[in-house]
C-alpha angles and dihedrals in degrees: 000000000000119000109170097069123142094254093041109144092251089066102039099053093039107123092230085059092052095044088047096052094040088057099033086056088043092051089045091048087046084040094052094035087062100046099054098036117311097253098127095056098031110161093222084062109027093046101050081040106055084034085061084035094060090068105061086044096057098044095048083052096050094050100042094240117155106271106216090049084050099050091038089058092047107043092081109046074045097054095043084056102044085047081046100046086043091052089048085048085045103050092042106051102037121103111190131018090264094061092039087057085048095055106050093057080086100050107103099027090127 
């Protein structure tokens, strides 16, 4: 029996694998984002939303809780806000039915 193959179960639970893999996917979804329109990583939704997203984390760091719970817990209610505070943005500043249109492609990027 041959143990030391390359997709032995060392390797594949190992946590650099995992942090390897995690990065190497997030870098090919940025990669292909940008390259057919940029919609998924818009700044008006990805900044407000890791901004919301900082206090949970911090607060999950301070009192020693455990931080993907945490997160987990967190990414919806911060989602719903960040879709709420883009369609206020939305309604307020268009002008006429075809920006308005443009704008709400973005809605729900979060």
């Amino acid at each position: 029996m041959i143990r030391d193959n390359l997709l032995s179960q060392e390797l594949l639970t190992s946590a650099i694998t995992r942090y390897a893999g995690f990065f190497a996917v997030s870098f090919w979804i940025a990669y292909l984002d940008i390259s057919y329109g940029g919609f998924l990583l818009d700044p008006a939704s990805v900044f407000p939303f890791l901004v919301f997203m900082a206090v949970p984390a911090v607060i999950g760091i301070s009192n020693r809780w455990n931080l993907i719970r945490v997160l987990k817990k967190a990414c919806i209610p911060i989602g719903i806000l960040v879709c709420v505070i883009n369609v206020v943005v939305a309604f307020n500043h268009s002008e006429d039915l075809g920006e308005l249109s443009a704008r709400t492609a973005l809605t729900y990027t979060p």
